[in-house]
Structure formats: C-alpha cells, structure tokens
GUNU-711165 format. One record per residue (C-alpha): residue number from 1; x, y, z. Coordinates in steps of 0.1 Angstrom, whole numbers, always signed. Last residue first. Layout:
<rs>
R mitor    xx    yy    zz
R   NUM     X     Y     Z
...
</rs>
This chain:
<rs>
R mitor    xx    yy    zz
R   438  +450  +131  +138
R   437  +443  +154  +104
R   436  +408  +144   +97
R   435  +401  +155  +137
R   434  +409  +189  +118
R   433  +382  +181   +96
R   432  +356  +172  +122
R   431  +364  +201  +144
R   430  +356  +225  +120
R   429  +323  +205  +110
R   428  +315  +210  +147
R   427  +320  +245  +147
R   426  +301  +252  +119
R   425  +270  +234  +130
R   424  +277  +251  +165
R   423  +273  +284  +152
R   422  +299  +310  +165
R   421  +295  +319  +206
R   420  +324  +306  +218
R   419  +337  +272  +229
R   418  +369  +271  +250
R   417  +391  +240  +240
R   416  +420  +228  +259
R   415  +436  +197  +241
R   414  +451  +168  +264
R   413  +473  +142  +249
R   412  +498  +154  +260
R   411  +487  +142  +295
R   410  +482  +168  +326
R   409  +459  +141  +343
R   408  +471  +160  +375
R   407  +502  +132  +383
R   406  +517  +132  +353
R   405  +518  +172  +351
R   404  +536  +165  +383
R   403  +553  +143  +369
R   402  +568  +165  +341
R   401  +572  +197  +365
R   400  +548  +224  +358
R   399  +564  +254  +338
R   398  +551  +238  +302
R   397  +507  +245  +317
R   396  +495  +275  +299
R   395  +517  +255  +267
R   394  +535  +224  +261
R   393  +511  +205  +285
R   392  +483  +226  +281
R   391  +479  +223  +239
R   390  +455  +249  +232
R   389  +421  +259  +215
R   388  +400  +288  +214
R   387  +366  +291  +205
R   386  +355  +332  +199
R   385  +335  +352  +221
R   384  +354  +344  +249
R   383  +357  +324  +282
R   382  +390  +315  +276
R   381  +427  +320  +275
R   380  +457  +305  +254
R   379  +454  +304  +214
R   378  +452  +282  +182
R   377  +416  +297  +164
R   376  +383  +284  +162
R   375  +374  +286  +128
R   374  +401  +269  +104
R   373  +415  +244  +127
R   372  +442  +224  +108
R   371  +471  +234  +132
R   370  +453  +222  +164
R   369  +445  +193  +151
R   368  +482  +186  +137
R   367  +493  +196  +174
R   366  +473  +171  +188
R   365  +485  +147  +171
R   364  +521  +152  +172
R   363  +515  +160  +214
R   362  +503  +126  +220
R   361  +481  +101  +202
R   360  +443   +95  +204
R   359  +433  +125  +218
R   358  +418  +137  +251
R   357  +396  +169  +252
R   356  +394  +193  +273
R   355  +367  +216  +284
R   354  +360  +251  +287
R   353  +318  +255  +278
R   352  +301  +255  +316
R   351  +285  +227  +324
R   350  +258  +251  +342
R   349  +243  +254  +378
R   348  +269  +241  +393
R   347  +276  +232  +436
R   346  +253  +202  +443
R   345  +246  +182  +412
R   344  +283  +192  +401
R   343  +294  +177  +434
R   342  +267  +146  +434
R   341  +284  +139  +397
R   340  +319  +142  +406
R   339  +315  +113  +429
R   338  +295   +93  +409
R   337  +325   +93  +380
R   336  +309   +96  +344
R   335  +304  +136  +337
R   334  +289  +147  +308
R   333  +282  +175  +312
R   332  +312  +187  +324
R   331  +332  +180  +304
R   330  +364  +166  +306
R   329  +360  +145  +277
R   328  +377  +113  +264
R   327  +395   +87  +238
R   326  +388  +110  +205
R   325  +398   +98  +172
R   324  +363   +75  +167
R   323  +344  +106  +174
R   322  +314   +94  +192
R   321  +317  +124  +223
R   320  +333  +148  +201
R   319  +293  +151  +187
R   318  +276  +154  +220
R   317  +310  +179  +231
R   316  +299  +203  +198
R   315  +264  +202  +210
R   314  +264  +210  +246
R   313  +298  +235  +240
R   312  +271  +256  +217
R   311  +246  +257  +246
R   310  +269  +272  +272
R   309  +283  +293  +248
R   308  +249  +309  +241
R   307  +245  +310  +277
R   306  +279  +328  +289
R   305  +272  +353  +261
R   304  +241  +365  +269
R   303  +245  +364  +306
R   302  +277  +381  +304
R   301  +257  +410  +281
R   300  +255  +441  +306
R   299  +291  +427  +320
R   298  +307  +434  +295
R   297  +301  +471  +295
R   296  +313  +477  +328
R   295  +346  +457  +320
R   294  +348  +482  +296
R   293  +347  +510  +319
R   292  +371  +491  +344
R   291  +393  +486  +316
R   290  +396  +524  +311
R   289  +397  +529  +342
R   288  +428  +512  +354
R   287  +426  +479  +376
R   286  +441  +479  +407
R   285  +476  +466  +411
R   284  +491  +492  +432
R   283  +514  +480  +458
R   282  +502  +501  +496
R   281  +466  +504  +481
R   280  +467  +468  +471
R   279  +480  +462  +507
R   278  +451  +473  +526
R   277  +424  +465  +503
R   276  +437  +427  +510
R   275  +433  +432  +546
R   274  +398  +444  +537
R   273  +386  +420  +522
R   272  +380  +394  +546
R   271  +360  +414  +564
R   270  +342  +427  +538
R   269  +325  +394  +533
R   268  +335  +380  +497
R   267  +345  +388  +465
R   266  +382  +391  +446
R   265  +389  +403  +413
R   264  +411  +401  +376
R   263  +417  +423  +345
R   262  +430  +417  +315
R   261  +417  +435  +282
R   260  +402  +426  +246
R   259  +395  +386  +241
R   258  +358  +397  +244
R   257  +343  +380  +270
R   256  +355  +409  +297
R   255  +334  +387  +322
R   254  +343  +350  +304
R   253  +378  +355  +308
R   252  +398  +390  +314
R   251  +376  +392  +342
R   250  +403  +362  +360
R   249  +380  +356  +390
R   248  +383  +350  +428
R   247  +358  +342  +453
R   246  +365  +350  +490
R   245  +346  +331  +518
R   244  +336  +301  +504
R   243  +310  +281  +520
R   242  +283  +266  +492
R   241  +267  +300  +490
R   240  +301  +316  +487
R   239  +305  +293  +455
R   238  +280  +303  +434
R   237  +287  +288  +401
R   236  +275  +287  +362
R   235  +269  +326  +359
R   234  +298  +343  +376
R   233  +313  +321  +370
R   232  +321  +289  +360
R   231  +357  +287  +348
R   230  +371  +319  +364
R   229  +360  +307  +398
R   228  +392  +306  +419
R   227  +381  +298  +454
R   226  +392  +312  +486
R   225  +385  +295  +520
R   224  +393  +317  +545
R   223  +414  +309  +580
R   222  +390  +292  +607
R   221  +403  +298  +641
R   220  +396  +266  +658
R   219  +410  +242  +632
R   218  +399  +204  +620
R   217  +361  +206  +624
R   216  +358  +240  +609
R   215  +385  +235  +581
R   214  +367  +200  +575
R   213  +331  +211  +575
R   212  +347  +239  +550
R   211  +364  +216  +526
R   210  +334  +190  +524
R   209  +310  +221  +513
R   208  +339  +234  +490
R   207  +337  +196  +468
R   206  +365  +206  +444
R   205  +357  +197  +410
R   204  +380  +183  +384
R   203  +378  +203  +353
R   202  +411  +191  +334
R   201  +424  +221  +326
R   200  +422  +241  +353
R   199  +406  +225  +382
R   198  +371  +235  +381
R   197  +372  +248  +410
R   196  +401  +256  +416
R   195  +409  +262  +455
R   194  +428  +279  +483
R   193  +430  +270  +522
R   192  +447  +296  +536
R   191  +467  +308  +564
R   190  +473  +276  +582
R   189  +494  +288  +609
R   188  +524  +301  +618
R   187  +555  +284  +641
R   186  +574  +257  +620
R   185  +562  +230  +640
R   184  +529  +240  +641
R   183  +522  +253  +606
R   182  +532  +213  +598
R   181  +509  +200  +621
R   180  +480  +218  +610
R   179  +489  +211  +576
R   178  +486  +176  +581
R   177  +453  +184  +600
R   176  +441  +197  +567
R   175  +452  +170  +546
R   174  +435  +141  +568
R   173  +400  +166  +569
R   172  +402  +162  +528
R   171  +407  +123  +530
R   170  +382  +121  +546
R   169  +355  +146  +528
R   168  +371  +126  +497
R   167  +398  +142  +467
R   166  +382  +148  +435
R   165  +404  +180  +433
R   164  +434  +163  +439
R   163  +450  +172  +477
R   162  +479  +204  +486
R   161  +500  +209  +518
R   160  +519  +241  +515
R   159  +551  +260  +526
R   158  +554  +295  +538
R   157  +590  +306  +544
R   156  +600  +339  +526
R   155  +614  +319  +495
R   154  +588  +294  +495
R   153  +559  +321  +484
R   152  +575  +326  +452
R   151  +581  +291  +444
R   150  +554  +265  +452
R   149  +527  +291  +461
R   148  +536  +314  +433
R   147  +541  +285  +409
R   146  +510  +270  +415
R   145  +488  +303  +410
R   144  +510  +306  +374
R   143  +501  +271  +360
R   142  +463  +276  +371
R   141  +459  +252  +400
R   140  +453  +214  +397
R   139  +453  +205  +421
R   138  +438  +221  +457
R   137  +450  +237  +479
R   136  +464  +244  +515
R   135  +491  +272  +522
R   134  +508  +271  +552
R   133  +525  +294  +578
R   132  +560  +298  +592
R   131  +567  +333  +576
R   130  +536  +349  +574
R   129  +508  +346  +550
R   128  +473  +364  +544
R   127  +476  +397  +523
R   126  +504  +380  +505
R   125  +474  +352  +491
R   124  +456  +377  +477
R   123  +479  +404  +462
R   122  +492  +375  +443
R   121  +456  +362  +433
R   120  +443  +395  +421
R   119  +475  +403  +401
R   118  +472  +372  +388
R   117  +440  +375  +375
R   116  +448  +409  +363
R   115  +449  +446  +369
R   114  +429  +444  +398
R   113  +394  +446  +413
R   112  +377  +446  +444
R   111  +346  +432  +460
R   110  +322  +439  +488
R   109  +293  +419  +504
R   108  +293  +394  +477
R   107  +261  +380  +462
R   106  +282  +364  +438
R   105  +269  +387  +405
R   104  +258  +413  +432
R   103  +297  +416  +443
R   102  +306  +424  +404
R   101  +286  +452  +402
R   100  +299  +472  +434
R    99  +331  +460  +424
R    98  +324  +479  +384
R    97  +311  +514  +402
R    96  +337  +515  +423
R    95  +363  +507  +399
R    94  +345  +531  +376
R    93  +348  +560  +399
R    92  +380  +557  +411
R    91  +397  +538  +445
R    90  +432  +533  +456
R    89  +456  +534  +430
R    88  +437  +564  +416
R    87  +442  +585  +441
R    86  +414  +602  +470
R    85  +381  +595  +462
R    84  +355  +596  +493
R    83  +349  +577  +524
R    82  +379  +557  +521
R    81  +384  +528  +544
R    80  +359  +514  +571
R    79  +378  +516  +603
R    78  +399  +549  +614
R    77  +438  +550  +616
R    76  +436  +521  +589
R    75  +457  +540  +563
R    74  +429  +542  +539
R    73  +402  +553  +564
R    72  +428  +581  +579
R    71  +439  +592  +550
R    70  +396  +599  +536
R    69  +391  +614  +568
R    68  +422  +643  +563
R    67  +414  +652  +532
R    66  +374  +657  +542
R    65  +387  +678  +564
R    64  +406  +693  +546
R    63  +379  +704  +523
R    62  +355  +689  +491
R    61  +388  +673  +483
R    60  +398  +670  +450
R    59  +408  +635  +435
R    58  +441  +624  +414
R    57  +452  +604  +390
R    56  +421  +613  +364
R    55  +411  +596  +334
R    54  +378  +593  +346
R    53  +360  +569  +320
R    52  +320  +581  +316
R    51  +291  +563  +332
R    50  +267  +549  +310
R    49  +234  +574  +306
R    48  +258  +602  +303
R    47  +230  +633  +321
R    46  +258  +653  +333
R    45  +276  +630  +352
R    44  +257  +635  +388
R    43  +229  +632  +370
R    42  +238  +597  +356
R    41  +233  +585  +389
R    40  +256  +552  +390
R    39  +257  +521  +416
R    38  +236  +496  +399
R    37  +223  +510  +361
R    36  +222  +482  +338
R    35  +240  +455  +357
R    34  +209  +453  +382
R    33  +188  +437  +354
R    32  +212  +409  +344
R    31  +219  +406  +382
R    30  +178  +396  +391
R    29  +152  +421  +404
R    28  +144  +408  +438
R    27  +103  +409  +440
R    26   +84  +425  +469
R    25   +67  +450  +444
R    24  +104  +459  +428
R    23  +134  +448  +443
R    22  +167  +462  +450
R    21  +186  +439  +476
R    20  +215  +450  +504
R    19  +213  +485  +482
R    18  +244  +501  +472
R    17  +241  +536  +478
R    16  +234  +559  +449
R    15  +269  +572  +429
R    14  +283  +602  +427
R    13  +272  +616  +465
R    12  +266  +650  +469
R    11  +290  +670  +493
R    10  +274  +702  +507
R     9  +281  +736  +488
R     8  +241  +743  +489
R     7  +239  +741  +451
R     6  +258  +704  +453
R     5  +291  +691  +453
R     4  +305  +666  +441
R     3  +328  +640  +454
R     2  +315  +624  +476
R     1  +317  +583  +488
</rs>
C-alpha cells in the first residue's frame, strides 16, 4: 500500500510490511508485544508515536496509473485487491493498520473489519450463499445470527440444517450429509457450516475438530467452517488452529472492552476472504476510523483486561457455586459433562468470564436479582470492563421462538453475567445481597 511520497517523487509505503513472524534472536515476540507498533512507521506520520485518525473519504493517487491499479484490484479485473488507498468504504489507514493487528491475535493470514458484529456476520454469510444452498450451524446462535439464517436468508431460498452444540462426531457427520441431501434436491450446495463457540448464553462448546473431519469426510468440495469467537477470543481460543477457516468476532466485546463503540471482524486464509472483501466494498459496512483508532488502543491492553477478568469470574463462580439460591453454572470452569470437558481440554485455553447462571425460580426471581445489583450493572453485551448482567430469555434472546428457547437450555431462569475487572470481594458481596432478594 502507498500513499506518500518520498524526496525522489517515488511512492513510500505508510505502513512496514506485515511480517509472516517478527522475532527477535530466533525468538517469536508474542501479540501483546506486536500490538504496540505492527503495521505503523510513525515517520511516515510525522513522528505521532500512535497512529493518527484519517478523517478523510477520499485518497490521492500518486498518478493515474496508480488510479487505474488500485480499480482494477478492487473490482477483481486484476487479483490481490487494492494496492494503495482509494475510498474509505474500502480500505483507510487505521482499518489497515487495526486487521493487520487483529490477524496476528488468531494467526490469521488476513482480516477485515466492520461496523459491527452483525455487520461482519451478514456481510459474511451473503458472500457465500445462492439460492438452493444450505446453511449448517450450530445452537445456540447469537439471537440476531439465528434470525438472519432462519428469516432473512429464507426469503431468497437458502435453508439450513442446524445440531446442539454438544452434539457427537456421529451425530455431527449424520447432520452434514442431511444437508447434503437437502442442497441436492433443491440444486446449491452446502455453503457453510457456521458455529458458536461458546454457544451464546449457555456456553456449550462446539467440538470444530469433529466438525471439520466430518465436512471433509462427508463433502468433496469443502465449504468454510466459520466460527463466531466473541466469547473467548482472541485470548482464551484459537480456533483456526483446531480447523476453522474464518473466525469471527463482535470487537465491540472483550477487544473494544470498554462498553464505548461497536465494531465487528472476520480472519482467516485470504482466500476465503476475499469474496467477502468483494462485497463489503460493493455495501459498505466497514468500520469508520475513529473506531478503528480506538479499537487500536484496546487492543494494547486486551491481555490485561481479558486476564484480570478471567481471574475475577474464577472467584465470584467458586462462591455462586454453594449458594443455596442458585441451581447451576454455565461456566466454564467448572464444567461437569465428560464430553465438554475433553472439548474445553482440547480447544480453550481460558474459562473465559461470561457465564450464566440458573436461579431458583423463573423470570420474578431473576428479575429481583437483577434489580438489586448495586455494582455490576443491568445491561446486554459483554466482555467489558464493568460486570453486566441480563435476563436472555426476555431480553438478547425475546425474538427466539418459546420452544425453541426450550429446546437450547434458554430457561427463565437463566441470568447472563459478564464479569469485569472490579474487585472480586466486592463483587461477590454484590451478588450475595441481590441473591438476598430471590
């Protein structure tokens, strides 16, 4: 990418080239390290030690030329995209800079960014389907990523087969040739096989190495495997290395961390991105600057943050655990089913710090819970600074039909917490008074 130019009026590039690994002395320096400078030159920004936000719409061309390559990478005339900026809904500086970043996290070849989760997922998904073809996934979904298979998607002809997120190796090859069938008969394919992991908000886990024996046994031209991985990641899950192909997050979670912007991206092989470049330049969706910039910033402490949480959500589940008013956990440290185990054991690094909670009751008493918390504070989302709590099944989760709700472990009397990065010894004596209330 140029666009600067130098003493010699020959393009400079703004940013260095991204490296396949940076190391020092043989040694791979680690994300937390990369995040502080990766893919920026601050002199080719006049010394700014963090890159500056381009509030810009438009690019000038070093020449015509240059014009000319640039249209002909973005409209696929000539492989490999863009060289160079061009218009902001295709490519800026601090996107750039910020999916450069975001790929080392999963050890991506390429990533992109949009202006939301959903945005990211939509965008997705369209990039991949035809009329005729199907959808496979897992359940639960995000409220919103359900719908738009279920009832966006439907309207132009793509159907889906989904499975629980516990489901068996067996019985995962089973729904894979079902959906092989049904993409026969009604002429496409099976365009996707999409996943949760953990499901959202019970965290079930999807076992992706069983998924992608099965797509390879079961179909000849594999389609991608795509994983939403706003729960764990970046830090607590690497789920291309377990045989995902595109990774998706919601930033505005546990990247952003700080409850302040929405954003969402995709990683994986370029391959598979590209097609999904492709029709983000054609709709727009990518995320502005000024988030990107801050999303930049976030990212210098996600480690930080992400741990500290981490620990906290150790602590305050060890003493939900015993509470005499509490009948479960979906957390995932302390998991009880073998199965689930030997997935965690194999795909997590982390139990995370999202989990539910089930309460004796229904919705009445988990709503007077959720009314008496005087710390953590009544609100959708996750992943940041600050615990939030929510009610799913009246909430994030009201559009789902009643039985299928049922059918997910969608109960009312399922809480949603997302610890933050407050003292635990406060936290827990917040939850022990509002548990006063039940």
């Amino acid at each position: 990418m140029t666009d600067a130019i130098d003493a010699t009026g020959n393009p400079t590039p703004r940013r260095k080239p991204k490296p396949e690994r940076t190391e020092i002395g043989g040694r791979p320096l680690k994300p937390s390290t990369l995040m502080m400078g990766h893919g920026y030159d601050p002199t080719l920004s006049e010394g700014s030690l963090k890159a500056p936000i381009f509030l810009t719409s438009t690019f000038a061309f070093p020449s015509a030329a240059d014009g000319k390559r640039h249209f002909e990478g973005i409209t696929g005339k000539r492989e490999g995209g863009a060289e160079g900026l061009v218009y902001s809904r295709f490519n800026g500086p601090n996107q750039e800079i910020l999916e450069d970043r975001l790929a080392i996290w999963d050890g991506a070849e390429d990533a992109l960014t949009f202006s939301s989760g959903m945005t990211a997922i939509c965008i997705l998904m369209m990039a991949y389907v035809s009329q005729g073809d199907v959808i496979v996934h897992s359940g639960p979904l995000y409220a919103a990523s359900e719908g738009f298979v279920a009832k966006v998607l439907s309207k132009f002809g793509v159907t889906y087969v989904d499975f629980p997120a516990g489901a068996s190796a067996e019985e995962i090859e089973e729904v894979i040739s079902r959906a092989k069938c049904q993409a026969g008969e009604n002429g496409g394919k099976v365009a996707m096989i999409y996943l949760e992991s953990p499901g959202n908000p019970t965290n079930a886990l999807v076992d992706v190495e069983a998924v992608k024996a099965a797509r390879d046994k079961v179909l000849g031209k594999p389609c991608p495997i795509a994983i939403d991985n706003t729960f764990l990641g970046p830090l607590w899950q690497r789920p291309l290395d377990h045989g995902a192909d595109i990774v998706a997050y919601s930033l505005t979670k546990y990247v952003g961390g700080h409850s302040d912007l929405v954003a969402g991206s995709i990683a994986g092989a370029k391959k598979w991105m590209d097609p999904v470049r492709a029709l983000r330049n054609t709709m727009g969706g990518i995320v502005d600057p000024n988030t990107a910039w801050m999303l930049l910033r976030s990212l210098e402490t996600v480690e930080l943050r992400m741990a500290r949480a981490g620990e906290n959500a150790a602590k305050v589940c060890a003493f939900l655990k015993d509470h005499p008013k509490v009948t479960g956990l979906g957390y995932l440290g302390m998991i009880e089913e073998a199965s689930q185990q030997d997935i965690y054991d194999r795909h997590c690094m982390g139990a995370g710090s999202t989990f539910s909670v089930f309460l004796k009751g229904g919705e009445a008493e988990c709503f007077r819970f959720l009314d008496n918390l005087q710390i953590a504070k009544l609100a959708v989302s996750l992943g940041g600074t600050e615990t939030l709590a929510s009610h799913p099944a009246s909430m994030t989760h009201l559009s789902v039909p009643e039985d299928r709700r049922a059918a997910l472990g969608i109960t009312d009397s399922l809480v949603r917490i997302s610890i933050g990065i407050e003292d635990p010894d406060d936290l827990i004596a917040d939850f022990e008074q509002a548990l006063d209330y039940v």
